[in-house]
N, C-alpha and C positions, 0 to 999 in steps of 0.2 A: 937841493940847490938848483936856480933855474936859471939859464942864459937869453937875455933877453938879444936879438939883435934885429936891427933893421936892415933890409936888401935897398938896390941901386932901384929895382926895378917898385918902387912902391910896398914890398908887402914886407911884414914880419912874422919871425917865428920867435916858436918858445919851446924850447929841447929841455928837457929834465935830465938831469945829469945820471942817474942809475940809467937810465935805458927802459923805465917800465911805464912811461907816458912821453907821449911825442906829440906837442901841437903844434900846428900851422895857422895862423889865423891871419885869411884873405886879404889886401886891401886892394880896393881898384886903383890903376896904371894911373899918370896925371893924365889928365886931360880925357877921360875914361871918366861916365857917369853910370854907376849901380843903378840898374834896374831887377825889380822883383815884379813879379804877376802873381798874386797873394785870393785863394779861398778859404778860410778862416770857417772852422765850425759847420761846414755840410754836412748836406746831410744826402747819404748817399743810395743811391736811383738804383731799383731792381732792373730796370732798363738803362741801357746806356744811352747819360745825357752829356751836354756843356755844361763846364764849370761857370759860373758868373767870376772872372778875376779883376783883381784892383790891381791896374799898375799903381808901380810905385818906382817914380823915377826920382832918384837924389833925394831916398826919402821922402816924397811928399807923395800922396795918394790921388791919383787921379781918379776919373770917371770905371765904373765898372762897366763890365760888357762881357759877351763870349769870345769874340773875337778882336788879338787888338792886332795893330801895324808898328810897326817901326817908326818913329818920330823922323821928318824931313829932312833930307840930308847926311842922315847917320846910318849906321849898321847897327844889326843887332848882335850881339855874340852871346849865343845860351850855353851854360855853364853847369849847372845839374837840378835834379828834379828831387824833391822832398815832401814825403808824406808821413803824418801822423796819424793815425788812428788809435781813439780811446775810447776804451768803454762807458757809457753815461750809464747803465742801468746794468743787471747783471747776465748780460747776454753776449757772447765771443762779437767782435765788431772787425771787419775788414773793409776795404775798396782797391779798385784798381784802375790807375789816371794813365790816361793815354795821353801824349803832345802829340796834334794834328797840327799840320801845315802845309799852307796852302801860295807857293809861290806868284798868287797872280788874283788878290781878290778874298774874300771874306773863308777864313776856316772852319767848317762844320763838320757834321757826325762824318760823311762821306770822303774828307779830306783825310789821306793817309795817314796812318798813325806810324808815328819816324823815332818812337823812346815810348817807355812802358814803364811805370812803376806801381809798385804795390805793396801793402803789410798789411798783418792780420794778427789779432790775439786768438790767443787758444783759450785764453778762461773766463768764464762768465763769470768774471767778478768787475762791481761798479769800478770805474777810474783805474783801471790796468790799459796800459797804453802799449802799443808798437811803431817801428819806424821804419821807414825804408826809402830808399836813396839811390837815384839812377845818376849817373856821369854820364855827360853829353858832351863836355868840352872837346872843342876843337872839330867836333861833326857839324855843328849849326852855325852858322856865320852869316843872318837874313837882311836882306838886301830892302829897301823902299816900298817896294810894292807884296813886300812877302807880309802875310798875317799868320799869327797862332792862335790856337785854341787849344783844351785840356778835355777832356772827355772821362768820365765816370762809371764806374757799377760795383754795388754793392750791396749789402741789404740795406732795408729802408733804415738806415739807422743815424742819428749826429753824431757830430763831435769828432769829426776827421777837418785835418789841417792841410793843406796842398802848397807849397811853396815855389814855382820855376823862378832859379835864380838865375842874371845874364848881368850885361852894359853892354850901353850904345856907346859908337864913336864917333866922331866925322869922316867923314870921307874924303 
């Protein structure tokens, strides 16, 4: 049996009543618009590169790039980091995404790396996936002129998913 209920502040949960699954599931604050920066399917760099990311703000996909900024006027608040890695062929697949940020101007390989996530399979077997997930709330709060970027290495391999999830507000 499941309790559904809604909070004051926007979000909902969903408690199982044994005690043996517990979900939360996020919604953004009013007046708060969902932003994701989304690389879908790379294929990841024996050297470390830039991700190419799609924002996606209120759901809709914007322009990709390496490096994006903060929409006029608002903040940014980044929320946590999400990687998939799956095996396409039968050989162990991992990477490891850096979030670089750069308070004053475009972020590249040399712009500090400020959160780290990574996952790895251990078996060369085709379509065996891993996941891993870095919390950043409440460390990044970027301001107008701040840009991000995501940085990579792995072996030359696809089929790794990258997700930085956040929202903008006004200011």
């Amino acid at each position: 049996m499941a309790i559904i209920r809604s909070g004051t502040d926007g979000s909902t949960e969903a408690d199982v009543i044994d005690g043996h699954l517990q979900v939360s599931v996020e919604h953004t604050p009013p007046g708060f618009v969902p932003v994701q920066f989304r690389a879908e399917g790379f294929t990841a760099s024996t050297t470390e590169a830039l991700l190419t990311l799609t924002p996606m703000r209120d759901y809709a996909a914007g322009a990709p790039g390496t490096s994006h900024g903060v929409t006029a006027g608002k903040r940014l608040k980044l929320l946590r980091m999400s990687l998939v890695v799956r095996n396409v062929g039968a050989a162990g697949q991992g990477a490891v995404c850096s979030l670089r940020i750069n308070p004053a101007g475009a972020a590249v390989i040399g712009s500090p790396a400020t959160a780290v996530v990574a996952a790895g399979t251990s078996l060369a077997i085709a379509n065996i996936a891993a996941f891993g997930e870095t919390n950043v709330e409440g460390e990044y709060d970027l301001n107008g002129s701040a840009q991000l970027a995501v940085s990579q290495i792995g072996p030359a391999l696809a089929g790794n998913t990258l997700i930085l999830h956040g929202y903008e507000y006004i200011v």
